[in-house]
N, C-alpha and C positions, 0 to 999 in steps of 0.2 A: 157498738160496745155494750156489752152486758153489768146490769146492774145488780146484783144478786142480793136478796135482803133474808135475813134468818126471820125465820116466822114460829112462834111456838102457840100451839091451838091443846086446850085443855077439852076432856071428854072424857065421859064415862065409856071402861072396857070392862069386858066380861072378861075374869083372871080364870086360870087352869082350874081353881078349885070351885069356880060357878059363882061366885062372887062379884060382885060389880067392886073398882074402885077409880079412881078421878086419876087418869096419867096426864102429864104434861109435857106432849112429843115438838122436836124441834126437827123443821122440815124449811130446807134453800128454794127459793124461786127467782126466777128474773124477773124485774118488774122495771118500768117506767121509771116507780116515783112510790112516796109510801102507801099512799090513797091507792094507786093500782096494785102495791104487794097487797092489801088488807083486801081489796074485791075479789083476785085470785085467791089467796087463800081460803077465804066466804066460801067463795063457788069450790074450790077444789076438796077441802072437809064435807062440805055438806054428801060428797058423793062417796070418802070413804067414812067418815062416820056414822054411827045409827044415834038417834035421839041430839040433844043438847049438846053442846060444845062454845065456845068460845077463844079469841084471838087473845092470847094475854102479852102477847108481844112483838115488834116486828121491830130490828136492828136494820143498817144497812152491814153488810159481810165483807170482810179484806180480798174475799175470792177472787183469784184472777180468772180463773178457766177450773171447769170442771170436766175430768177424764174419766168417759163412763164404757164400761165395757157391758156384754150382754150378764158375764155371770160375775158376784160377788155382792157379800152377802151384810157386808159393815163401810164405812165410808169415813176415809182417814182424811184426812186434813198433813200438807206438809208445808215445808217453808223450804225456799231455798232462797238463797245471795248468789246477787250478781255482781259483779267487780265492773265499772264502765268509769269510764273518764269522764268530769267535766272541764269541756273545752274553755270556758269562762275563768276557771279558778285555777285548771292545770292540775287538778289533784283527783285522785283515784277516789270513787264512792262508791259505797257498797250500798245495793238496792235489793232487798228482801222483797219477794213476791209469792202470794199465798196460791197452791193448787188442792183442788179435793178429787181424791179417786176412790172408786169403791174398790173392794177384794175382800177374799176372806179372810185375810193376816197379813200381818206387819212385812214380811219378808214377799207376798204377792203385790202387796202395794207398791215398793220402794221399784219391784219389776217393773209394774206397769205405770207409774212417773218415770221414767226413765224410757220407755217405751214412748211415752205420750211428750216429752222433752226432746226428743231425739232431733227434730227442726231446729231447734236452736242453736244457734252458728257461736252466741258469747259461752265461753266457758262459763260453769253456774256449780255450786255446792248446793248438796242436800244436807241441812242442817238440822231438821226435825220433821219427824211424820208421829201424829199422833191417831188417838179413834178419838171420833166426836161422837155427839151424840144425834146425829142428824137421820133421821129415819127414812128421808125420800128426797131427792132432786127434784123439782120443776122449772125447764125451759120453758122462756116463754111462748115459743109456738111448736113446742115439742107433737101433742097429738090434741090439742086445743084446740081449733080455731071456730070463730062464732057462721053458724050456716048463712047468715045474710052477705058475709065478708065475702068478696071478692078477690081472685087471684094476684099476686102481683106479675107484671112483667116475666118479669126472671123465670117462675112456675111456670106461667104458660109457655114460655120461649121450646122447651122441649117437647111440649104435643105435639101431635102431630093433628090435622084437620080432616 
């Protein structure tokens, strides 16, 4: 299961007119636990910012799954409900569950949830897709991994020797 925590890392950028000014970009990572959001993020700033920066905040996120395609250029945030029974009470409840997809606009998004939803056997409503302000996704062993770590099982199962 994935733990996704919103991380916002402040830093000086150089703006269009050659000016330095202080932005405060908000970027999703999966993480363990908050100690491991805050060391990823450390390590993952340090390699896209120049100079000084710091963590000015790290949330846990409603995120259930994130749907990433090669191309799209903003990252919407949606919600949909689900209708499921519980068997205990005999009564119908409605379960809202959060997904983030990139695209370039509102109307490529709601495609590709729908696209990325298409598994889902319960009927489910899309109730809202908005834009966040989230600037980048990182999994956690997306193209990370530390060179001493060692492969798991699973990895090596399709080498060949």
């Amino acid at each position: 299961m994935q733990n996704w925590f919103e991380t916002k890392v402040k830093s000086l950028r150089v703006g269009e007119d050659g000016r330095e000014r202080r932005v405060n970009e908000t970027y999703l990572l999966d993480a363990v636990s908050f100690t491991d959001a805050e060391t990823r993020i450390t390590q993952l700033a340090s390699e896209f910012t120049r100079g000084e920066f710091s963590v000015s905040g790290i949330k846990p996120s409603n995120i259930v799954e994130v749907l990433t395609h090669d191309a799209g250029e903003w990252w919407y945030k949606a919600k949909i409900s689900l209708v499921t029974i519980d068997e205990h009470l005999g009564k119908e409840v409605k379960v809202n569950q959060y997904f983030l997809v990139n695209a370039d606009d509102l109307k490529q998004a709601l495609i590709r949830l729908e696209e990325g939803l298409s598994y889902m056997l319960v009927p489910y409503v899309v109730t809202s897709i908005a834009l966040t302000a989230i600037c980048d996704v990182f999994p956690y062993f997306g193209d990370e991994r530390d060179e001493n770590e060692q492969p798991t099982q699973e990895e090596t199962d399709g080498e060949e020797e």
